[in-house]
N, C-alpha and C positions, 0 to 999 in steps of 0.2 A: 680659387680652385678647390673641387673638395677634393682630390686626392692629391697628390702630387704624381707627374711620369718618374716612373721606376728605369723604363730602358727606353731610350731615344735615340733615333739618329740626326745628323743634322743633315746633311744631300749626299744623297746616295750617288757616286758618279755612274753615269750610265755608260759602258765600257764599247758599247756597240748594241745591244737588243739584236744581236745576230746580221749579221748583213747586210740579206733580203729585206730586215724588217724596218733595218733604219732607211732604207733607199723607202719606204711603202710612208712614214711618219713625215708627211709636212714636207717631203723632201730630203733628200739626203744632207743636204749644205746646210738645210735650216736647223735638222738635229744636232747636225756633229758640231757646227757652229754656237747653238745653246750649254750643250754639253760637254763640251772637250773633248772631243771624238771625230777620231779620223774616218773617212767613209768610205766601204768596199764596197766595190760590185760582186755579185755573186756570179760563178761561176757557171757554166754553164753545166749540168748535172747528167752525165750520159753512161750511168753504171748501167750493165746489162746481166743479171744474174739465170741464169739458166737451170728451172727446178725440170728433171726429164733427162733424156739421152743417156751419156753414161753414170749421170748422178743419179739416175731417178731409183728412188725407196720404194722398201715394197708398203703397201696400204697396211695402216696402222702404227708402221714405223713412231711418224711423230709425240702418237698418242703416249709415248711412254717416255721422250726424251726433253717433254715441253718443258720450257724454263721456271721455275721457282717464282713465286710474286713478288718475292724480292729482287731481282733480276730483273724483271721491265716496269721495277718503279711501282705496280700497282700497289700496297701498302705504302705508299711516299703522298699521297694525293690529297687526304687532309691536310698537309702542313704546309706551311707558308716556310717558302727559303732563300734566299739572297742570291740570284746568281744575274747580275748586270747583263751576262753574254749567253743566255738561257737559250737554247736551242728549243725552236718550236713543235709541235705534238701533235699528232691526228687524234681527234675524238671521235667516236663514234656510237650509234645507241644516245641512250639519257643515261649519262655516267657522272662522276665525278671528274673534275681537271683540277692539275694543279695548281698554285698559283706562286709564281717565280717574280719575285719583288725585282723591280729593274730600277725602280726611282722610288727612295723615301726622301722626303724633306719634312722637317722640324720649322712650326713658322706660327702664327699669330701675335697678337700683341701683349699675350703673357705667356709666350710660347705655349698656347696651349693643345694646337691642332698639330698632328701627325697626318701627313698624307702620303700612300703608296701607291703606285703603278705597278697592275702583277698583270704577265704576260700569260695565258690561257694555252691557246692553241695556233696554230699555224695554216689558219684558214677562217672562214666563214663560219660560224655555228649558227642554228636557227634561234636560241632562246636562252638566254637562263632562267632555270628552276628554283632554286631556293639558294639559302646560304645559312649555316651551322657556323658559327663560332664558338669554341670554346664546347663544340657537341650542341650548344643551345638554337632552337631553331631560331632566326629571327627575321620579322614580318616588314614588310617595307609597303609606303604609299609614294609610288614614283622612288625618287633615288634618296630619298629622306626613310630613315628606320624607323618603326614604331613598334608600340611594346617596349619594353624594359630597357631598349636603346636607343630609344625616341631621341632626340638631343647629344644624342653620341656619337650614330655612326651615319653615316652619307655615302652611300653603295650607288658609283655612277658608269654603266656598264657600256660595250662596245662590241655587236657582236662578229667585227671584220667587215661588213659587207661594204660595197664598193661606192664609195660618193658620201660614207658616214662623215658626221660630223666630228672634231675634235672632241674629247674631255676637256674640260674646262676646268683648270685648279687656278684661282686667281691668287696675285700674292705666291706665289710660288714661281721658280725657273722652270716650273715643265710647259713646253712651249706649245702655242695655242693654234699653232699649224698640224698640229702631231694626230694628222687622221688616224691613221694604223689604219689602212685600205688593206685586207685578206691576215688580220692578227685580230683573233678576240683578246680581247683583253680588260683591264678594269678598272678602278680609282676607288680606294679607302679613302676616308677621311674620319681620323677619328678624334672627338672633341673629350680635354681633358679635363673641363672645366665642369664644376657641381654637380660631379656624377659617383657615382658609386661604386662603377663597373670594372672601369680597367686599373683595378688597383695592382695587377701584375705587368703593366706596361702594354706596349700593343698585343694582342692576341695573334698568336701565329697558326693555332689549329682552325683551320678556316677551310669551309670542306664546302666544296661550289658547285653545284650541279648543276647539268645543261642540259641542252639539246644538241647533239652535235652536229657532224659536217652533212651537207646537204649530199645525196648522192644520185650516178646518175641510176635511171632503170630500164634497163632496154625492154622491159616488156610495156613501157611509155613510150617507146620511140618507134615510129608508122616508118622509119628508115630500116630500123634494125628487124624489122618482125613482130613489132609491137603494135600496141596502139597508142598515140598520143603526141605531147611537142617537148618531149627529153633530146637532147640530142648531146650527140658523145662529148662534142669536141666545145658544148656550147653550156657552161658553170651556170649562168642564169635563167637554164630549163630545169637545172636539176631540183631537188626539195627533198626534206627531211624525211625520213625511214628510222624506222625504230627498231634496227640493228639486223638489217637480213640479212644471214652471212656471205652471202654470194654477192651483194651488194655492197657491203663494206670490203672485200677485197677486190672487187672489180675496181673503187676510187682508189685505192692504193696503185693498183697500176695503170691508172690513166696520170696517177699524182696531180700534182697542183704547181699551178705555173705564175709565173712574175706579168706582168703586162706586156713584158719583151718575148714574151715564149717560152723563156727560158723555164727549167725546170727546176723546182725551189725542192721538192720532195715526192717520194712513189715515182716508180718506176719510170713513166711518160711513154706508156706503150701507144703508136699510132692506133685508129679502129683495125686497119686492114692487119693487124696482126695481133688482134684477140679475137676467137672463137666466140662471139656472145651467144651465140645457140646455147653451147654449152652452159653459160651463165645464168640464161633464161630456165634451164633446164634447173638448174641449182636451184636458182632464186626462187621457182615455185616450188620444190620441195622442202624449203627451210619457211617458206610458209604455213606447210603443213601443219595440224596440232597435233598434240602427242602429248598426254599428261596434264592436259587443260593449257597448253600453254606452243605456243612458235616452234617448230623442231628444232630452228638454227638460228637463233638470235643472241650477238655480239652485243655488249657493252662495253667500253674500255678507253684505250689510252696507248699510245705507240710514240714513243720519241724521235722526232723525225730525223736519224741521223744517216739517211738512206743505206741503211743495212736492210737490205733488201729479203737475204737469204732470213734473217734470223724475224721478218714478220712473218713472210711464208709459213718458215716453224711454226711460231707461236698460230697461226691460224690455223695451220692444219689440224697442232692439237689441241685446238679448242673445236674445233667441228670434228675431227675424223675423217677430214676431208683430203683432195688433192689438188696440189695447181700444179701443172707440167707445161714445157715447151715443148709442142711434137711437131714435127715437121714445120716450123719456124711461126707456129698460133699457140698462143696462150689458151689452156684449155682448165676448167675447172670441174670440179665433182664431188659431190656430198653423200655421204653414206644412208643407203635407203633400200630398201628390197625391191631393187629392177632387176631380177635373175630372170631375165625373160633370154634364152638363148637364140640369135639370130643366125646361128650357121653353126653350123659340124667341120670340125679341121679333122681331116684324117692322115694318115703318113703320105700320102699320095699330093697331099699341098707342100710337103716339106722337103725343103733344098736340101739333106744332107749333107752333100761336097760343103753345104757352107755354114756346117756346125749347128749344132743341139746340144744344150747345158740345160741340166734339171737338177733342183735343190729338192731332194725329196720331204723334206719337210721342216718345221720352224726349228730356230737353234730351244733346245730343251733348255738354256740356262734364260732365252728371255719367256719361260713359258710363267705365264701367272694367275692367278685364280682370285686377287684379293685387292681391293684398289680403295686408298682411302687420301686424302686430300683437301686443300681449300678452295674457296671460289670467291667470289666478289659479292658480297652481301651489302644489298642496299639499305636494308635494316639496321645495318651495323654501318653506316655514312660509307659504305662503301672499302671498307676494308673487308682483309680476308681473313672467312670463317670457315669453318670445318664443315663440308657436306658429309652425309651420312655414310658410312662402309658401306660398300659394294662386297659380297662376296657369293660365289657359286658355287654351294656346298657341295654340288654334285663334283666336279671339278677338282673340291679341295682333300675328298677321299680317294680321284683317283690321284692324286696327286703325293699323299701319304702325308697331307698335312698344307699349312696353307703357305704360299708363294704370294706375299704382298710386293705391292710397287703403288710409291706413293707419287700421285700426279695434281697437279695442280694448273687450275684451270683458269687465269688470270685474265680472260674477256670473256666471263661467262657470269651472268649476275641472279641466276634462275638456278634452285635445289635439283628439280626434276631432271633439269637438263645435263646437268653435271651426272647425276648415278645414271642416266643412259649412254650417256659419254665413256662413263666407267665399265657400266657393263658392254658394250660395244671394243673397247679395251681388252677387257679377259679375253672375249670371243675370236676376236679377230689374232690375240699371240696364238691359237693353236692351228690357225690355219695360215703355213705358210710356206707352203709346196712353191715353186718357183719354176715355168718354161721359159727357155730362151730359144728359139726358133729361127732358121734360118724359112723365108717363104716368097715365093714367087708373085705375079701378079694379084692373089686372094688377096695377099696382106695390105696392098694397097687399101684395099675396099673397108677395114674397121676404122671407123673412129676412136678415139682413144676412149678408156675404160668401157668399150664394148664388155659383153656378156656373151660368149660361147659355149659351145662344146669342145671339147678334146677325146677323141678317141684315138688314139695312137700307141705305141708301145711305150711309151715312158707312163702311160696310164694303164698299163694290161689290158688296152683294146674298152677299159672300160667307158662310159660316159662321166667326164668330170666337168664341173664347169667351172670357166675359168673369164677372168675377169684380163684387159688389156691394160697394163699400168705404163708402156712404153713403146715407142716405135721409130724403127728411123728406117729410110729407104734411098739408098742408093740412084746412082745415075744409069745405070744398069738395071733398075725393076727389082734387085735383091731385097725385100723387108725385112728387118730383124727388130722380130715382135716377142715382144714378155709378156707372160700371160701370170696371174695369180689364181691359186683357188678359191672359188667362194663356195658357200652354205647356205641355206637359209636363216639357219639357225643363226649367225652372226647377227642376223636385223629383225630379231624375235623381239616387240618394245613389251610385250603383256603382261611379265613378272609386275608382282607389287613392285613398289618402289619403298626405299627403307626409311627411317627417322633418325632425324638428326641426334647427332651426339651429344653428351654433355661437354661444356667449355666454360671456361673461366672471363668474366668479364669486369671490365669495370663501371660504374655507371656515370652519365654526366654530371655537371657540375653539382656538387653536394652544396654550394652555398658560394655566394659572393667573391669570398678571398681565395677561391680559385683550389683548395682544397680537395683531395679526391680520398672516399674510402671504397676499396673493394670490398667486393662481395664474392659470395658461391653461387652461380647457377647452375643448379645441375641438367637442366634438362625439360623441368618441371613446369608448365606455364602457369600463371597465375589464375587462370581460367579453372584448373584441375585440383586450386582447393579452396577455391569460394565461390558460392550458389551458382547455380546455372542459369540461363534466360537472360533479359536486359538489365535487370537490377540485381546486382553484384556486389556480395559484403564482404570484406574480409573476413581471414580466420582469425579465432583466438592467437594471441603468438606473434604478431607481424610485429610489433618493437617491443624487444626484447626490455630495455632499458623502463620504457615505461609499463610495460604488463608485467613483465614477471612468469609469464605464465607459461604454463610444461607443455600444451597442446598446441594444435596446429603447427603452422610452418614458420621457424622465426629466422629474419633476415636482419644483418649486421646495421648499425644504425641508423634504422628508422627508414629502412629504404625497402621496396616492394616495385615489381615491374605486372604488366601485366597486356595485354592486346584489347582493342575498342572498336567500338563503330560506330558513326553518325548518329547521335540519340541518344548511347548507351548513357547510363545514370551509374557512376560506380560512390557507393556510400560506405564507409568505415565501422566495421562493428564497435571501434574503440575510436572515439574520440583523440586525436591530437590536438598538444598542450598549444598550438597553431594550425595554420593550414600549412600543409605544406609543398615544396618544390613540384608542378606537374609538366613534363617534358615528355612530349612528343617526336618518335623516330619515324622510319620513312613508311609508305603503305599508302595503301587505298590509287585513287586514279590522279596520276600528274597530266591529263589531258581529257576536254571531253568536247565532243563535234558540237556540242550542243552551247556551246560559249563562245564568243567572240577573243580575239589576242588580243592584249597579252593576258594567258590567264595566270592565277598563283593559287597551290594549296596555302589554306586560312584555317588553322588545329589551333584550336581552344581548349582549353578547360572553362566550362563557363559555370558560374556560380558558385566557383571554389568555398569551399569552409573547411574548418578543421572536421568536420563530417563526412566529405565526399564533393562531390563535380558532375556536370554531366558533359560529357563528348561532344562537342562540336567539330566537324570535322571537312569542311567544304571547299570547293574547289569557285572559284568567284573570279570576274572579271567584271570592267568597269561599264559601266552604261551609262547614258546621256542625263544631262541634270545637275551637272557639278556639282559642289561639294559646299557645303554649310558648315564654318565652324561655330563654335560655341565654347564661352569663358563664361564660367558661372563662378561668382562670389562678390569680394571676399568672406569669408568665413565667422561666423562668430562666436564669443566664447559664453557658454549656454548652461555649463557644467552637467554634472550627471555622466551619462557612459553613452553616447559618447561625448566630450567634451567640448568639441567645436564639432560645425553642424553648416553647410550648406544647401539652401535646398537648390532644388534642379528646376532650371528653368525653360526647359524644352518638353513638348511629349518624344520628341525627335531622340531615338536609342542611335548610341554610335554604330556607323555601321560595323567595325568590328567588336563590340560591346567591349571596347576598351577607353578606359577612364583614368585621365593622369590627374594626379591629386600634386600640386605643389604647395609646401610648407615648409616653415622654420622650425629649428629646434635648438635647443640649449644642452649642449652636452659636456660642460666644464672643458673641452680641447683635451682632452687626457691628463690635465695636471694634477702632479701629484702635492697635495696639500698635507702636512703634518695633523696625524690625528682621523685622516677622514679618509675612507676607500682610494685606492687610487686609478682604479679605471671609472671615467668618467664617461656613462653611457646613458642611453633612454631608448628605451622602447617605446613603439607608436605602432598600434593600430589601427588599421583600414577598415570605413562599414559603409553598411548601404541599408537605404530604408526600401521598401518597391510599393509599402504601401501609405499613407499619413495615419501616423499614428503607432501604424503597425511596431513590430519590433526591427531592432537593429541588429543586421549579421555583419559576422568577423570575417571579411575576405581574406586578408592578410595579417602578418607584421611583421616589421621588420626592424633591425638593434643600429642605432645610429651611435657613436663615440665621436666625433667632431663636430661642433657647431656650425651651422652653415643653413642653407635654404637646397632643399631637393625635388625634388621629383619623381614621383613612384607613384606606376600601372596597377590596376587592379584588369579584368574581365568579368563583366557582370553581363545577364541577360534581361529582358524584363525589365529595363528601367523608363517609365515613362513621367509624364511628366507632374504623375504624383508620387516623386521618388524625393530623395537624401545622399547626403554624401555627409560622413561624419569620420574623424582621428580624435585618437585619441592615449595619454602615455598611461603605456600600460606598466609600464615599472621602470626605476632608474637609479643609479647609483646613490648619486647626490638630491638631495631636497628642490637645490636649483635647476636641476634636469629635467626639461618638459616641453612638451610643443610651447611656442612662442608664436606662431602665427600661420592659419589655416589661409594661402591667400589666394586659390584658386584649384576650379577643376576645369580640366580642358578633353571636348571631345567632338567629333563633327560626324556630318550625315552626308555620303555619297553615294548618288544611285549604283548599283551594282546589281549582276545578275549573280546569281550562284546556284549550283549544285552539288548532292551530295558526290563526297568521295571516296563512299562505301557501297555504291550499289551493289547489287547479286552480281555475285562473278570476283566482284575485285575485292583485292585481300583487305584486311585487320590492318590497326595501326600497331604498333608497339607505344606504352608507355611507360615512363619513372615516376616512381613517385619519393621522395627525397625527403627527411625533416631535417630544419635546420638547426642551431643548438637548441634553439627556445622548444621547438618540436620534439625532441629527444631528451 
């Protein structure tokens, strides 16, 4: 083995996997019988929470009282965490999910494999998207890793759906009946043997994006007023949505059921007692664009632990919206400028004898003018970053200074969205006049959040218009209807929108041993102070350690970040004493109609040197033709620079121009000898030829200290089959320390389709760029 496991476990007892979920694996009898676990049936799940009648808020309410991100988990969602009895999760949008270790077992025949079972969500999801370990993106062909975890990691996924196959971990107690029918879920496997990687034991930061829960859409359903074959009551019509917000709360309250009917989670409202008008009504306004972008689009994560009331919350203050029960229909409604008044109430509508309550206007201690906050950044694996201040200077002079209120928006993964949310926020605390009205037959006639007039005496006769937030009506024809004030000006979107803050970050992995150094970013993009156009050089100054030098912008060691797109060519004014670290965060398109499934974003640095790279950045899926490998060598020792020397025996380029170089090398074992250094290391460098003859470049290198046989990825473009592959030690402690044996490159050809993942329209990637010691 080249490292040794630092933190193992040996069998994780699985305590239950919740329930529902062990009755859904293989059977109830066959889990709890493998595992030592007694088997429950779930109960049948019939909470009824009532948003409306005497509870119901006035509009806006929520916006100011949403929970914190720490509070429903979302900054929890990179980590991997141990909980056997993990209660399952709605996903929704292309978010991140967590991942809840339910089964580790310790096993091989030098113990060298680690394999977990992590529970996802609590339903069907349509896809996984990627996977970040340790921040690092890492690339997969089928359920085998490649790239710099080729040989390590084995990613074998589950996405719920109903008739799926078991995982299959062989050599292990996790049992091979264990569908998980309505649980995504997933299988680590990670091998410990002649790797480099996990020298801090298993990796827990593991940040897993999806696709998530399929929802239904009643403007698909030719039942409901639609067009199409969605139908309510029928999960195998429904399909994936990329976060409509009227859509993602309508599956909450239809919830998700057991095979028995029973209700596992969301509410389980029958059709005949949800309003989908209203929904339909929603759901095409959060279609709308506004800011180049969805007006009401969810990303996120809700822990199913049927708290009904506190999703409500959390959705309403993420849209601005409202869900109420009126008259015994679930109704919904999303903030938008429909002030179109459909009737005039005058005193002559109103019951008197049976009471009139007016709130003349908002309480002045929740009045505010200044909103500043996190959201869910995809850029940032999905943790929460700081969107830019909101604030209404006009507002904040009548104000005598400014009244912040800090909110945070924890299913919302879009900047734009968040400061119209905010400013939607101020607007709405200063309108909050309140009627309560006793009314005869008229009141029947509004829908709920109707748009009136009021002229009455509690408005001095004037025309005010007023928005319907509640109603109930008697056996007797008596209505008692609440009206709110609205403006226009509360759904004015046109102001700029503002720029993000400076914040403190740290960057991923700086090198191998898992090591992290922070940095400063203030704000500044790497863009705003090196050249413009496609070819991008650094400024003087970017490592401090090896320049020296007083100009430009210098970043803490050896580290620079900067944004890309498909093509771009970023080259280094200053040479590094290596190449070094290039990692890629999230951006560009995770989908494109014009690809067959499954597809995967494929982010390159291609033709790395200590000079520069160019962006590659594509979105690929597989095409007919299977797949050609290729083992070229062994290697021989040829001397000169480089010192062993392969050549390539294909014109045939990998498809993901990824080339694994396997060799030995001699690194004394770290012992320490009387008289002579006592770290025992060698450096080895990685080259490629593209032409015969031509010259040799330096992709990598990287510092070995234990003797053993490895394996290390380069990405190269351009190699056909008048190419090379050449290592070589570039320095070493000991005399005795030096490659010992070049004995293969491994790389294959499979047809694939791809496009770019930067077209017009869709965003920039983020990138790191890292040195490692030898670099700095």
């Amino acid at each position: 083995m080249g490292k040794v496991l630092k933190v193992v476990g040996t069998v994780l007892a699985v305590a239950g996997f919740v329930a529902a979920t062990i009755a859904t694996f293989g059977g109830s009898a066959a889990l709890a019988g493998v595992l030592g676990v007694t088997t429950t049936t779930l109960s049948t799940i019939t909470t009824a929470v009532t948003i409306g009648g005497a509870v119901a808020g006035a509009l806006g309410a929520a916006l100011t009282k949403g929970p914190k991100l720490e509070d429903i988990g979302a900054n929890a969602r990179g980590q991997a965490f141990v909980d056997p009895n993990a209660l399952g999760g709605y996903a929704f949008g292309e978010t991140a999910v967590p991942a809840a270790i339910i089964f580790e077992e310790n096993y091989g025949d030098e113990s060298e494999l680690v394999a977990n079972v992590a529970a996802h969500c609590w339903h069907e999801i349509d896809s996984y998207q990627s996977l970040h370990v340790d921040g690092e993106l890492v690339s997969f062909s089928g359920d085998a890793a490649t790239g710099d975890y080729a040989g390590v990691l084995t990613w074998k996924r589950k996405t719920g759906a109903s008739g799926q196959t078991a995982i299959s971990l062989p050599s292990t107690v996790w049992p091979s009946d264990a569908e998980g029918a309505g649980v995504a879920h997933s299988a680590f496997v990670w091998n410990f043997k002649d790797q480099d990687i996990l020298t801090g034991g298993v990796p827990t930061r593991l940040t897993i994006r999806v696709r998530g829960a399929l929802l239904y859409d009643p403007r698909l359903d030719t039942t409901a007023g639609g067009s199409g074959s969605h139908r309510y009551d029928d999960p195998s019509t429904w399909e994936y949505n990329d976060g409509n917000a009227a859509l993602v709360l309508l599956r909450y309250v239809i919830g998700e059921r057991a095979a028995n009917g029973d209700i596992i989670w969301g509410v389980g409202e029958p059709q005949t007692d949800v309003d989908l008008a209203s929904f339909i009504a929603a759901a095409n306004v959060c279609d709308e664009t506004r800011d180049g972008v969805p007006r009401y689009r969810l990303g996120g994560y809700f822990p199913t632990t049927n708290n009904h009331e506190a999703f409500f919350d959390q959705w309403e203050a993420s849209t601005g919206g409202k869900v109420a029960i009126i008259g015994g229909k679930r109704f919904c409604w999303v903030p938008h400028d429909d002030l179109t008044s459909m009737d005039t109430i005058t005193d002559a509508d109103i019951l008197r004898d049976g009471g009139v309550s007016h709130q003349a206007g908002p309480d002045p201690r929740q009045l505010i003018n200044t909103v500043r906050g996190r959201y869910i950044s995809a850029a940032d694996l999905f943790q929460g970053a700081p969107y830019p201040e909101v604030e209404e200077s006009a507002l904040v002079s009548d104000d005598g200074g400014r009244r912040i209120q800090t909110i945070d928006y924890g299913w919302v993964q879009d900047i734009e969205t968040c400061e119209r949310l905010a400013r939607y926020a101020i607007k709405r605390s200063r309108y909050g006049r309140l009627w309560t009205l006793a009314m005869g037959w008229k009141g029947v006639l509004y829908d709920p959040f109707t748009v009136v007039t009021l002229n009455i005496s509690e408005t001095d006769y004037e025309d005010q218009l007023a928005r319907i937030i509640d109603k109930t009506v008697s056996i007797d024809g008596v209505s008692i209807v609440t009206f709110q004030e609205e403006d226009a000006s509360i759904y004015d979107d046109t102001p700029a929108l503002g720029t993000p803050p400076a914040k403190s970050t740290i960057p991923n992995r700086v090198d191998r041993i898992g090591t992290y150094t922070p940095r400063l970013f203030d704000g500044t993009s790497i863009d705003e102070i090196i050249s413009s156009g496609r070819d991008k050089t650094l400024a003087d100054g970017v490592m401090a350690e090896q320049s020296g030098g007083e100009t430009g912008r210098t970043l803490a060691i050896g580290a620079a970040d900067g944004f890309v797109r498909d093509g771009d060519s970023v080259s280094f004014s200053q040479d590094w004493d290596a190449p070094p670290i290039v990692r890629f965060g999230a951006g560009g398109l995770s989908h494109s109609s014009g690809l067959s499934e499954p597809q995967q974003q494929v982010y390159r640095a291609l033709n790395l040197t200590k000079s520069g790279f160019t962006a590659s950045l594509k979105l690929k899926s597989t095409g007919s033709g299977g797949t050609t490998s290729y083992d070229d060598g062994p290697g021989s020792l040829v001397g000169g620079t480089p010192g062993w020397q392969i050549e390539k025996s294909s014109d045939d380029e990998d498809t993901n121009d990824n080339y694994e170089f396997e060799f030995s090398v001699n690194a004394n074992d770290g012992e320490i000898v009387e008289g002579e250094p006592v770290v025992g290391m060698v450096s080895v460098g990685f080259y490629t030829r593209t032409l015969s003859g031509g010259a040799w470049v330096k992709r990598d290198q990287k510092q070995y200290n234990v003797s053993g046989t490895y394996i290390h990825s380069i990405t190269v473009d351009g190699l056909d089959s008048d190419s090379a592959f050449g290592i070589h030690r570039e320095s070493g402690a000991l005399p005795a320390n030096d490659v010992t044996a070049f004995i293969e490159v491994r790389y294959e050809k499979t047809t694939i389709n791809e496009v770019t993942a930067t077209p017009a329209g869709a965003s920039s990637v983020p990138y790191w760029l890292i040195g490692n010691a030898e670099g700095v």
